[in-house]
Residue, then its C-alpha position, 0 to 999 in steps of 0.5 A: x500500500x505504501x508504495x501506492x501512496x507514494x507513487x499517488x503523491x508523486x504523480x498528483x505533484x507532477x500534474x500539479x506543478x504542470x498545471x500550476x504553470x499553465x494558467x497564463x502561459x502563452x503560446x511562446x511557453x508552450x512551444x519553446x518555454x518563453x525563450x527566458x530559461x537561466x542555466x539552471x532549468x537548463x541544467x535540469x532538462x538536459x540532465x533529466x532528458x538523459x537520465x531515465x528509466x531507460x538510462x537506468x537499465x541500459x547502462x547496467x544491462x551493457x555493464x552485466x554484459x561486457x564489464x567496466x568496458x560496456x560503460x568506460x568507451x562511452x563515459x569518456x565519448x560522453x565528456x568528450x561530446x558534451x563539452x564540445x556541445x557546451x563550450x562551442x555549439x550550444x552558443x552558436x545555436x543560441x546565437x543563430x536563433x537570436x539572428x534567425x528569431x522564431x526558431x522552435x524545431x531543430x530543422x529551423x537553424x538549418x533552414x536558417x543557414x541553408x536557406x533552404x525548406x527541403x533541409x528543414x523538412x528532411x532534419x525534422x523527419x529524422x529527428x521525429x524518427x530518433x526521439x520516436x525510438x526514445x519514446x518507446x524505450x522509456x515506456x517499455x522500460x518503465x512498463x517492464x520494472x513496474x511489472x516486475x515488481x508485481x504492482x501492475x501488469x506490463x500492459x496496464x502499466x505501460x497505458x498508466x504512465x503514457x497517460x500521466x505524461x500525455x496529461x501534462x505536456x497537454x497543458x503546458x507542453x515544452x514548459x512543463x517539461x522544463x519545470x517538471x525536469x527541475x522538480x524531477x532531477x532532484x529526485x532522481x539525483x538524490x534517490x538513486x544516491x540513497x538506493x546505490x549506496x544501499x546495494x553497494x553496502x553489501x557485505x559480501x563484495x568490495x568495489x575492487x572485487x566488482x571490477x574484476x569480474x569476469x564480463x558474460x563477453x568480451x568486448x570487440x574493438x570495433x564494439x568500443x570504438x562505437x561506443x565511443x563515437x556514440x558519446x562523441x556524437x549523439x549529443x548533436x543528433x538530439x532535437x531536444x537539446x536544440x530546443x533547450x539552446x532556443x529557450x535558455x535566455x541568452x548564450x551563456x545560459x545555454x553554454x553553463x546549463x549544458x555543461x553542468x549537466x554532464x557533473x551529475x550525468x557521470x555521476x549517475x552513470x558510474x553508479x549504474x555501472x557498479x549496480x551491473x557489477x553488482x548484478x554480475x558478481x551474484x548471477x551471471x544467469x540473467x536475461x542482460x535486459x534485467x541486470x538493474x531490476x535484479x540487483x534492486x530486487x535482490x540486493x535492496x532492502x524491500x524496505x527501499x521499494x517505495x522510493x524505488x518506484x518513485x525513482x522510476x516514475x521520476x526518471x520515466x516521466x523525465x525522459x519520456x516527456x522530452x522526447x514525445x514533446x519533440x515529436x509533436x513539435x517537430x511534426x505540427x511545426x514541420x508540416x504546418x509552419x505557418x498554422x495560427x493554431x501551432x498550439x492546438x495542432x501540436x497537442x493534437x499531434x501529442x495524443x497520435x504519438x503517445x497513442x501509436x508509441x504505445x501501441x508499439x511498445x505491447x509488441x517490442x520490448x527489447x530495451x537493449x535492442x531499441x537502445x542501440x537502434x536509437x543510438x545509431x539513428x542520432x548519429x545520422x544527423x550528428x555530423x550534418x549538424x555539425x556542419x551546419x553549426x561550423x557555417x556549412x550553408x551547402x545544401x547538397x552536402x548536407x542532404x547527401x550527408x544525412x542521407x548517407x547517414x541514414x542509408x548506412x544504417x539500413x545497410x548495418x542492421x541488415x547485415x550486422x544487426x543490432x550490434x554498437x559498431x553499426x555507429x561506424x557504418x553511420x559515421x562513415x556514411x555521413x562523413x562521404x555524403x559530405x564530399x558531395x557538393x551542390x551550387x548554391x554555397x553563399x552565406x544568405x544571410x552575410 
């Protein structure tokens, strides 16, 4: 009972603060947050849009699969490729946008400097693609730990928590995922500090002994170099972090909320990693899927369990909430730029996505699977987006590289599957569609 208590506030809360929020807010709120984040919201979103429920098991189940190395590879691709967004392209967004105003989709800043609508539409139609993926893993990894846990059928679970997120970005849309990313980063952070203490306190293993554990495979080379690539890259394939440098309030919000967040994303991350040690070390028996829920079912205190699905309903919501408001808004804003009604079109839009990701979640339920699929999606995008933040206004450079981006991984899950080193293939795709170059190769804009 306590722990339906407990999920009962937490939900009540959310809706509340989202509501709270939306009495007065315009259709500058909804879409991009009024454009006035400080660095704190900004921090907030950006660490909460990546640490899910989804982070939670995909971190552990690579731990549990390959050791330390699972992990290590992307650790330092993740510092390397935050900062760099941080520090160089979070503020020449945010300048771009300044110039460009009006700016809400991540297709806009191409537009902006391709002068050209094909670019934006072709951007967004990705993109839609990749934070569809996202979706969908953090509603079937949510789903699958309530399930676990008895409280709900994975069925019934996955409707009740895309119903409590529909519900909330129905009010207040990019705002309230701003908002309640605040409320719902404190929560994560100091939740899954308490919970990994608890299970790392056990007696029976030391942190030496957790990292030499023998790993259920070995790592391949070309599987670390993707991991890697994925750190470097993804960060640049992520409409929501676009959106994030469009509503801070002025560059060095945007540069100083981006950075910060990486402290506590490492943090979590290396925490996750001894829970999949931990999870190894006991039983190396386990479908890779379930590490994390194992190791909270078998070496936590069942006195813990309330705060642990909180935890989880925190780092759902957060996730979730990111990417199915960048979904409806890259869709509604895509095909109906012009629209008076971009409110109204992009809550309409919401409930279609949240209605067909979850349709599709009761049949695919391999969290890893879908990971890697995703991971590899926003590397199509990344070096385009690269480009075109350095100033390249190349029209068929950009389309011929995120077209081969995208035409390489087609061809690697074909032949290779679902495996991390398909990210070459994508980057190697990108980087060629770059050598082509169409005639228009002005600034527009001077």
């Amino acid at each position: 009972m306590a722990v339906y208590i407990f999920i009962g506030i937490y939900v009540i809360l959310i809706i509340g603060i989202s509501y709270f929020y939306s009495r007065n807010g315009s259709d500058e709120d909804y879409l991009i947050s009024g454009r006035n984040r400080n660095q704190w919201n900004i921090l907030a979103s950006k660490f909460a849009g990546a640490v899910g429920v989804s982070t939670f098991i995909t971190y552990t189940s690579y731990t549990y699969k390959f050791g330390p190395w699972g992990v290590l590879p992307l650790i330092l691709g993740v510092m390397v490729g935050y900062s760099v967004f941080a520090f160089w392209a979070a503020p020449k967004i945010k300048q771009f946008s300044t110039i460009g105003k009006q700016f809400y989709t991540q297709g806009d800043l191409v537009r902006f400097i391709t002068n050209n609508d094909n670019t934006r539409l072709l951007t967004n139609s990705i993109t839609i693609g990749i934070q569809f993926f996202w979706i969908l893993l953090s509603l079937v990894g949510g789903a699958k730990v309530i399930a676990y846990f008895d409280l709900l059928s994975y069925e019934t679970a996955l409707v009740f928590t895309a119903a409590i997120v529909l519900l909330y970005i129905l009010f207040s849309g990019f705002k309230a995922v701003i908002i309640t990313d605040v409320f719902q980063t404190i929560i994560i952070l100091i939740l899954l500090v308490i919970i990994v203490y608890n299970v790392l306190s056990n007696d029976s293993f030391s942190i030496p002994d957790l990292i030499a554990v023998q790993p259920l495979e070995p790592i391949k080379i070309k599987d670390i170099i993707g991991l890697m690539l994925y750190g470097v890259l993804s960060v640049f394939g992520l409409a929501d972090r676009y959106q994030l440098c469009y509503a801070a309030k002025d560059t060095n919000a945007a540069k100083r909320g981006m950075s910060l967040a990486l402290i506590p994303i490492i943090i979590v991350v290396l925490l996750l990693m001894f829970v999949g040690l931990s999870a190894l070390k006991q039983n190396n028996a386990l479908d890779y899927d379930n590490a994390f829920i194992y190791a909270m079912q078998n070496l936590l205190s069942p006195s813990f369990y309330p705060v642990l699905l909180v935890l989880f309903f925190a780092g759902l919501m957060s996730s979730a909430d990111t990417n199915i408001f960048a979904v409806a808004s890259h869709a509604s804003l895509s095909f109906a730029p012009d629209s008076p009604n971009k409110v109204k079109n992009t809550r309409w839009i919401t409930i279609i996505i949240v209605v067909l990701a979850t349709s599709i979640a009761f049949f695919w339920q391999s969290i890893v699977d879908i990971t890697i699929v995703g991971a590899a999606m926003r590397i199509t995008i990344a070096i385009p987006m690269i480009y075109i933040i350095s100033r390249g206004n190349n029209t068929g450079r950009f389309i011929a590289s995120s077209l081969g981006g995208v035409i390489a991984l087609c061809l690697g899950l074909i032949f290779y599957g679902a495996t991390p080193s398909i990210a070459i293939l994508v980057l190697l795709g990108s980087i060629l569609g770059l050598f082509y170059k169409s005639k228009n190769d002005t600034l527009f804009w001077g």
